[in-house]
N, C-alpha and C positions, 0 to 999 in steps of 0.2 A: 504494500500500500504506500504510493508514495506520502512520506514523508510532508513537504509543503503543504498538502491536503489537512492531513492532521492542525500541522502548526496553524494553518489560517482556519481552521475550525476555531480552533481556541482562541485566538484574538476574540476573534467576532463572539462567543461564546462570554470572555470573560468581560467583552464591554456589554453585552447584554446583563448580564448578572448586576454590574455595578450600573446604568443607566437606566435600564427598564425601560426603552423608550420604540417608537414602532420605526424606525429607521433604522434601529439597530437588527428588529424582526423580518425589515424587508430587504437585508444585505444577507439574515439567513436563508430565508426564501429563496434569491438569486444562489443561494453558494449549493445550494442542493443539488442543482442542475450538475453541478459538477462528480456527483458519488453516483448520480445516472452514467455522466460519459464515460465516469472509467468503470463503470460496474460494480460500484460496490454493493453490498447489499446489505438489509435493515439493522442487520445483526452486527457486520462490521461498522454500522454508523454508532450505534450503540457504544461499542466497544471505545471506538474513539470519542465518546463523548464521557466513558468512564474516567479514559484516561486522562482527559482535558480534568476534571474536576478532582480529580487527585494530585495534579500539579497545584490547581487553585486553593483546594481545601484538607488539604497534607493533614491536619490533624482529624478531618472528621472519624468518626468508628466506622471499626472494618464491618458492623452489620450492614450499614448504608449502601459499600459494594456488595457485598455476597447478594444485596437486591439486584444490583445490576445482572449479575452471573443469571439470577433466575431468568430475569428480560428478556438477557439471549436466547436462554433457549427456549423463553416463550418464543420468541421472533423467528426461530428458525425454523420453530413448527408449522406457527404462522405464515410464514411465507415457502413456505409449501405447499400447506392447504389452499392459499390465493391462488400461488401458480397453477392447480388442478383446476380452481371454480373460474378463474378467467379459462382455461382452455376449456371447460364442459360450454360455457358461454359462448366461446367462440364457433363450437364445435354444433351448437343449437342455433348459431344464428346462422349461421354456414345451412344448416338441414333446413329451417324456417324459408331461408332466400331459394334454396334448391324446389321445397313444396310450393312458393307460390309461382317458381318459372315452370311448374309440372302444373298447377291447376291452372294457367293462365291457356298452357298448350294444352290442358284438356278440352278446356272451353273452346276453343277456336275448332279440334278436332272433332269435336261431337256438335257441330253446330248445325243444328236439322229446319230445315223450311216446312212450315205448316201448309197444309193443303187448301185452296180456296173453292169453295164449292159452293152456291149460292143456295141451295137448301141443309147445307150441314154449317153450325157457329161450333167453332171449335175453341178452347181455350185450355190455356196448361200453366203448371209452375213446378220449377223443381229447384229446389234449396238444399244448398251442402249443409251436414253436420257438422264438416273440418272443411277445412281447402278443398280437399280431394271429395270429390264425391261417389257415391257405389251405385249412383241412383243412373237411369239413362231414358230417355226417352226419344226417338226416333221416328220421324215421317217418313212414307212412303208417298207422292206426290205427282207420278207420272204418270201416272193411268187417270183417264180424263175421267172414267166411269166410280173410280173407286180411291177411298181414302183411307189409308193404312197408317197405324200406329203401332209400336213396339214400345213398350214400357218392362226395363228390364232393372233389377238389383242383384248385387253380387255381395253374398253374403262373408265380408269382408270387409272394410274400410283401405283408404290412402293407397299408395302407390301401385300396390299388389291387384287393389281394385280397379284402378284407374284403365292397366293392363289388361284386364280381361274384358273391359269397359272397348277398348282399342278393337279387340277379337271381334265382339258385337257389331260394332260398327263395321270393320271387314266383313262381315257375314252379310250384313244389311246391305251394304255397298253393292255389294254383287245380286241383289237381289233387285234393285235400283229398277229395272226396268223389266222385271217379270210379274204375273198378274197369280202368282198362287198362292192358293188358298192359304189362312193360318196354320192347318195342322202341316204342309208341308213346308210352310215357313220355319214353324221349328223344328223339324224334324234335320232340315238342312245346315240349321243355325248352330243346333245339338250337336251335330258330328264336329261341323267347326272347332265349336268347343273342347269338345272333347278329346280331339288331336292335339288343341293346341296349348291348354295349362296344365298347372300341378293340379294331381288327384286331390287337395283340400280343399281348391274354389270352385265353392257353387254358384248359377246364377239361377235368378229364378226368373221370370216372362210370361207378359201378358200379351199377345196380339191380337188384335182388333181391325175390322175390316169392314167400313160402310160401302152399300152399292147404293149409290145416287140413282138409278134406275128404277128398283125395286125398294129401295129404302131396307132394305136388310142388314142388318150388323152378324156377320161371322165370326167366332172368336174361338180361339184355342188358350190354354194355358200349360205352362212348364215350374206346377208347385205356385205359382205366383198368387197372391190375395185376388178373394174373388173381385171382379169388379161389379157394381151395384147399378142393375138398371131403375129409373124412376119413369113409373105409369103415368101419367099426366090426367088421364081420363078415371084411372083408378085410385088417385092418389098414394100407390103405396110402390116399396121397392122389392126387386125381385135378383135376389144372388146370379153374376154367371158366372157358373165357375165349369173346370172341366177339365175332365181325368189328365195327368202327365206329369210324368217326373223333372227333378231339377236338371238343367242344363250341365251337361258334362259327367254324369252319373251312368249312364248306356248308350253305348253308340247307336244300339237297333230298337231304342224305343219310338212307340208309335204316339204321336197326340191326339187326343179327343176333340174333335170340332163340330162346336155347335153354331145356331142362327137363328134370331129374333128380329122380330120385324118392330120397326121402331115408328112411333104415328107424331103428328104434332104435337109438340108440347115434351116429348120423351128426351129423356136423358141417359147417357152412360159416363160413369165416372170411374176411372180406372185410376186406383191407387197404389203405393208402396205400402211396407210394413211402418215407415216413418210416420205415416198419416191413423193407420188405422190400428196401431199398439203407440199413440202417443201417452205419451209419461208425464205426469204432474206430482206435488209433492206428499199426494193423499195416494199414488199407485195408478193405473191405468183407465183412460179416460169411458166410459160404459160406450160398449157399439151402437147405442142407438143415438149418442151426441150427433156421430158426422151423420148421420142420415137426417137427422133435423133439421141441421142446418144448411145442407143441400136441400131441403127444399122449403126452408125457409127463403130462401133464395132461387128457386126454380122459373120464377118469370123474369132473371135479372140475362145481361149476357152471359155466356158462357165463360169470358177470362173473367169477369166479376166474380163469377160464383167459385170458379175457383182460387181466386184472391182474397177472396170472405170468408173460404176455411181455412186458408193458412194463417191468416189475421186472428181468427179467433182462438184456433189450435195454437196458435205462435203466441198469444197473450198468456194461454194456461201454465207456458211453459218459459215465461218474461223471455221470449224468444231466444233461450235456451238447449238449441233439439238435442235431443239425443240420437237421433239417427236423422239420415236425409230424407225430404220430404218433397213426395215427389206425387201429382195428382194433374188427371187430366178428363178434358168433359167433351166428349161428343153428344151434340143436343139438335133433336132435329126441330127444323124450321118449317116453314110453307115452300113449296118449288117457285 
């Protein structure tokens, strides 16, 4: 340790002692900079500031040093333990900048055009839990006659999700300008999948398929939440769900597809598990909330309505989610 360091410690040190005054405080300030440039560290600043006040204070008791002795190696500990929590810091802010340049490309990546069809209002919303989201929802949009959605979750969260989320979209992509049906939709979706991740990630999927023509909604499912049609004429809602396992579980399973004819005033709302196992701080919200409140909301537009359950659902939970939330309303109109 050079020596001059030491000694002009002590100057300034022993006109502080005798002055007390903040000129004296801010010549120490500046002289710090100097135990940075040559590396010293907390423990050796210590050390030399024992030995400064041993020159000063020659007679004080030797308990007053053996306090210094403890200092050090508090400080040595101490600045170990720093060095670890600045690097876990770093090392999270480093991972933090990495997940929002991954959710920023997923957003771009999964970016789907809704379908415009002058007798179908269609409206949707889907909300991460984290950055990354599990939730997907996908238009099909080229077929003049028909309007297709995929609404998929990957039971998993962030990066890992996000990847299988990628798969889906490849599977859909390719399907971009072919007119079949749901149950072969997943059927083709399924193998994808299951070629191409780890045997842990599930996905689960709902497809849906209006024909503008006949007005009939098609739909298959893979394990996915049923989605809930609402009777307009009946006032009441009616489960579609139907038979099929999760995606990437069998290569040679088959999906069940069914079709409902949909009148004015009808509605289809296809949800996640975010929306329909939402969590408040009493335990899980009763299934018959969102069905109220879709149709308490039933003559509104369709992105209202489903704006107004994520509003409400999102207040239960002071917009808190526990999982992503992800809902979409196919609602038919007059031709």
């Amino acid at each position: 340790m050079p020596q001059e360091i030491e000694k002009h410690y002590k100057e300034i040190l022993k006109q502080y002692i005798q002055d007390q005054n903040e000129k004296d405080l801010y010549s120490g300030q500046k002289f710090s900079r100097q135990f940075i440039e040559k590396e010293i560290s907390p423990e050796e600043v210590i050390g030399i500031h024992k030995a400064s006040l041993k020159e000063l204070f020659p007679e004080a008791s030797d308990k007053l040093w053996h306090s210094f002795d403890f200092l050090i190696e508090m400080m040595i500990h101490y600045g170990l333990a720093l060095q670890e929590h600045q690097s876990l810091i770093r090392k999270q802010e480093e991972m933090e900048m990495e997940m929002k340049i991954a959710a920023q490309v997923q957003n771009t990546l999964l970016k789907t055009k809704v379908p415009n069809f002058p007798c179908l209002d269609i409206g949707f919303l889907t909300i991460p839990a984290k950055q990354m989201s599990g939730d997907y929802i996908y238009f099909l949009n080229d077929d003049p006659n028909n309007a297709s959605v995929a609404v998929a979750d990957v039971i998993g969260k962030g990066i890992p999700a996000a990847l299988c989320m990628s798969m889906i979209k490849y599977g859909m992509d390719s399907m971009q300008y072919e007119s079949a049906s749901p149950g072969i939709v997943l059927e083709i979706v399924n193998r994808i999948v299951e070629d191409s991740i780890d045997d842990s990630m599930f996905i689960s999927m709902f497809y849906g398929m209006y024909n503008a023509e006949n007005s009939a909604f098609s739909y298959a499912s893979a394990g996915h939440e049923p989605a809930l049609l609402y009777r307009a004429a009946e006032g009441e809602f009616v489960e579609l769900d139907a038979d099929g396992l999760l995606l990437g579980i069998d290569r040679a399973v088959h999906y069940e597809e069914r079709s409902v004819q949909l009148e004015k005033g009808d509605f289809v709302a296809i949800m996640t598990d975010g929306v329909t196992e939402t969590r408040t701080e009493s335990g899980f919200i009763d299934e018959g909330l969102i069905r109220d409140l879709l149709e308490s909301v039933k003559d509104k537009p369709a992105q209202e309505m489903a704006d107004t359950v994520y509003q409400h659902l999102g207040e239960l939970q002071n917009f808190q989610l526990h999982d992503d939330f992800t809902i979409v309303i196919f609602k038919k109109e007059d031709k």
